[in-house]
C-alpha positions in Angstrom: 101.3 -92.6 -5.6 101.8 -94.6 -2.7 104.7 -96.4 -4.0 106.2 -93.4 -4.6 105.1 -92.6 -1.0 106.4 -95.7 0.5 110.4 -95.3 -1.4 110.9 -92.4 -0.5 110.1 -93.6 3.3 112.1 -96.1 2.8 114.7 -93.9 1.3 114.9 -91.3 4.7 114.8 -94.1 6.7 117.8 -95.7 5.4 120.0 -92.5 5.2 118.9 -91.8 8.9 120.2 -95.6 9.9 123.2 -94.8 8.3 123.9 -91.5 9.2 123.2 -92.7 12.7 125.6 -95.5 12.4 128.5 -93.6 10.5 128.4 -91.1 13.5 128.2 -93.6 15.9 131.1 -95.4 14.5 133.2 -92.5 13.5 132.4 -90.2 16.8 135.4 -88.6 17.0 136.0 -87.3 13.3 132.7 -87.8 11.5 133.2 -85.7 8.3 134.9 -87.4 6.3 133.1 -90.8 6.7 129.8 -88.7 5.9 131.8 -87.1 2.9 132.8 -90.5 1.9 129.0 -91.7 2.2 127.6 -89.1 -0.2 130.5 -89.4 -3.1 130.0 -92.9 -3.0 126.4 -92.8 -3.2 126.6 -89.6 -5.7 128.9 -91.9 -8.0 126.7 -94.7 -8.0 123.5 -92.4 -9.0 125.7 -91.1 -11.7 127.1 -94.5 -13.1 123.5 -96.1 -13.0 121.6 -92.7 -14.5 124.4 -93.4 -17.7 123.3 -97.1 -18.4 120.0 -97.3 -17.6 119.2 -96.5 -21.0 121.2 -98.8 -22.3 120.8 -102.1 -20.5 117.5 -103.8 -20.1 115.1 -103.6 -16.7 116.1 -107.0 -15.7 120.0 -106.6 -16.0 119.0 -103.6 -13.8 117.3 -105.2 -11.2 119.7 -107.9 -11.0 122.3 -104.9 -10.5 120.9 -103.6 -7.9 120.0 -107.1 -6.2 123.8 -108.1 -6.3 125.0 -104.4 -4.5 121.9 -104.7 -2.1 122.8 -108.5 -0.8 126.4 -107.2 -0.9 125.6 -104.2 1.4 123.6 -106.3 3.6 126.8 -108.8 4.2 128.9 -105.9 5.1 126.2 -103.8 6.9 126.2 -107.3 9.6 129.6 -107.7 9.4 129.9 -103.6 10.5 127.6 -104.0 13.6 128.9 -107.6 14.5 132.4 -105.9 14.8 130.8 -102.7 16.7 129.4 -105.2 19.0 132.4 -107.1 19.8 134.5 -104.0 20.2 131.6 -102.7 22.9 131.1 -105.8 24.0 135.2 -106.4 25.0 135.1 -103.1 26.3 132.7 -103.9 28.7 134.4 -107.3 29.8 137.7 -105.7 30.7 136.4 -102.7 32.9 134.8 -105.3 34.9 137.7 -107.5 34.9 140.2 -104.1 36.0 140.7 -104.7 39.9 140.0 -101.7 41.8 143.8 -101.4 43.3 144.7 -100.9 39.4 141.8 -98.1 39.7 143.3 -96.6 42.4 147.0 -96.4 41.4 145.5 -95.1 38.0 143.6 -92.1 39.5 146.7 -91.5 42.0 150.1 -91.3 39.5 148.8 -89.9 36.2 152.1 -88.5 35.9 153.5 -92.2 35.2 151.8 -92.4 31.8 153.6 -89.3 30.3 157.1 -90.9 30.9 
């Protein structure tokens, strides 16, 4: 009972991390990365549900070892990306002088041409 308990912890508190991050990353049109999450995930379900009753637990396992380490890899590669972008961002409003600012905030109209 309490491993059942303790998966399905587990399993919310991964779907929450990466609903979290796929809205974070994706602010500005968010459905289709979430649709994208579940038929990915739905497809994998499906495909492992089919074999599992044909391949031995320890092929299994081993399975689902290999797409966990690869998941990890790209889950840090991800927020290493996320963190350079925000993390650029950051550098070059501090490095915009304020008589760019200014000439900004006076001509908008220059940007249209």
């Amino acid at each position: 009972m309490l491993c059942a308990f303790l998966l399905g912890f587990g399993d919310a508190c991964f779907n929450t991390q990466i609903y979290s991050i796929l809205g974070g990353l994706f602010a500005d049109d968010s459905a289709p990365s979430f649709a994208l999450f579940r038929f990915t995930q739905s497809g994998a379900a499906a495909v492992s549900f089919f074999y599992s009753s044909s391949v031995p637990l320890g092929i299994q396992l081993g399975i689902l070892e290999f797409f966990c380490l690869i998941g990890s890899f790209t889950f840090f590669i991800v927020e290493w990306e996320d963190a350079r972008k925000k993390r650029d961002l950051a550098f070059e409003s501090l490095i915009q002088s304020p008589a760019e600012e200014e000439n900004e905030e006076r001509h908008p109209e220059e940007e249209l041409r």
